[in-house]
C-alpha positions as CSV (number, residue, x, y, z in Angstrom):
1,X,187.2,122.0,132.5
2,X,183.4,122.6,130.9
3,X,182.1,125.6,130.4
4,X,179.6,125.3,133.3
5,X,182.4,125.6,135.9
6,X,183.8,129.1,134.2
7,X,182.1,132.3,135.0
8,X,182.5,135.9,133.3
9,X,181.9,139.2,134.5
10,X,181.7,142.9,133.7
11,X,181.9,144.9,136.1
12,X,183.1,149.0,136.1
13,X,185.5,149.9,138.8
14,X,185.9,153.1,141.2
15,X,185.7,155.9,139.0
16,X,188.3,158.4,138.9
17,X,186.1,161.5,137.7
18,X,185.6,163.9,139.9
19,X,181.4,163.8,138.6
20,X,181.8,160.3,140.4
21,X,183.9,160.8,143.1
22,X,181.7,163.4,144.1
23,X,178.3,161.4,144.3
24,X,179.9,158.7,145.7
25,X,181.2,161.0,148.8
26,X,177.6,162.5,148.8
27,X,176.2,158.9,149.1
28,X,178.2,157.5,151.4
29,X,177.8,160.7,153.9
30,X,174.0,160.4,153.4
31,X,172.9,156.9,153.4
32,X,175.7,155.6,155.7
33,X,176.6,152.9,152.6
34,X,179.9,152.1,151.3
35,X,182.0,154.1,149.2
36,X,181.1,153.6,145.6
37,X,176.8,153.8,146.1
38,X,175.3,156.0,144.1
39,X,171.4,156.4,142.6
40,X,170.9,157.2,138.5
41,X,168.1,159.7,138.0
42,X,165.7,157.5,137.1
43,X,166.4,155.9,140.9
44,X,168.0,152.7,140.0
45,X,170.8,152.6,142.9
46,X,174.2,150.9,141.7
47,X,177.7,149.9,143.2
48,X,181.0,150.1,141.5
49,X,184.1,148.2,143.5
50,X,187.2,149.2,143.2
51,X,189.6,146.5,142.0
52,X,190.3,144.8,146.2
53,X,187.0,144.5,146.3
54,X,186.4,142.6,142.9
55,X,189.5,140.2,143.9
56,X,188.0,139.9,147.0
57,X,184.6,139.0,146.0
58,X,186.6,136.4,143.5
59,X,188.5,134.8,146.4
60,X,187.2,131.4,146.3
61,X,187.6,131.5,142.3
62,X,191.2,131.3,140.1
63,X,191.3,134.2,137.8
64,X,191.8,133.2,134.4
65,X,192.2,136.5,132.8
66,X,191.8,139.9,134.0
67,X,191.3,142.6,130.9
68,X,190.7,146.5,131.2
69,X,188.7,148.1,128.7
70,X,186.9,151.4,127.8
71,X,183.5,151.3,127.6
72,X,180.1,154.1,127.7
73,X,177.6,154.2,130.9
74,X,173.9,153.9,130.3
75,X,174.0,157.6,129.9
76,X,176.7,158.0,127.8
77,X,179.1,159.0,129.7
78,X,183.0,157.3,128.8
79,X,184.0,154.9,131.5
80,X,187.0,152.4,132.4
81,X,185.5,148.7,133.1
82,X,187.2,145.3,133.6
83,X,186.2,142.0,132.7
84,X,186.9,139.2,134.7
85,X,187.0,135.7,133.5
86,X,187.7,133.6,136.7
87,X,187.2,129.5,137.1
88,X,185.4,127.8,140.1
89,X,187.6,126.0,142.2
């Protein structure tokens, strides 16, 4: 297969920390959106998926490889993220 019909994402999943947990609860009761929504100060609104929701999202796609990693939000904060390499089918 070329490299045209792979695709690679980064994507951070549900966090666990209960800064997170907290404004996603907060969001969710506000707005009415999913689970996960949340707005940075400077009022960029993002979305993180917990991992069903990746896979599910990926459904019409193999997954090649699935690697979790530690990374560090925009603000600095220290986070858990997974890359997903998955292959058109």
């Amino acid at each position: 297969m070329g490299h045209s019909s792979t695709r690679a994402a980064m994507v951070s999943r549900h966090s666990t920390d209960e800064r997170n947990r907290d404004r996603y609860a907060a969001y969710a009761r506000r707005f009415g959106t999913p689970y996960g929504v949340f707005a940075t100060d400077d009022g960029a609104v993002v979305r993180h998926h917990d991992m069903a929701a990746l896979h599910a999202l990926l459904s019409g796609f193999d997954l090649v490889e699935e690697r979790r990693i530690s990374a560090v939000t925009m603000n600095g904060h220290p986070a858990r993220a997974v890359q997903l390499l998955a292959r058109k089918r």
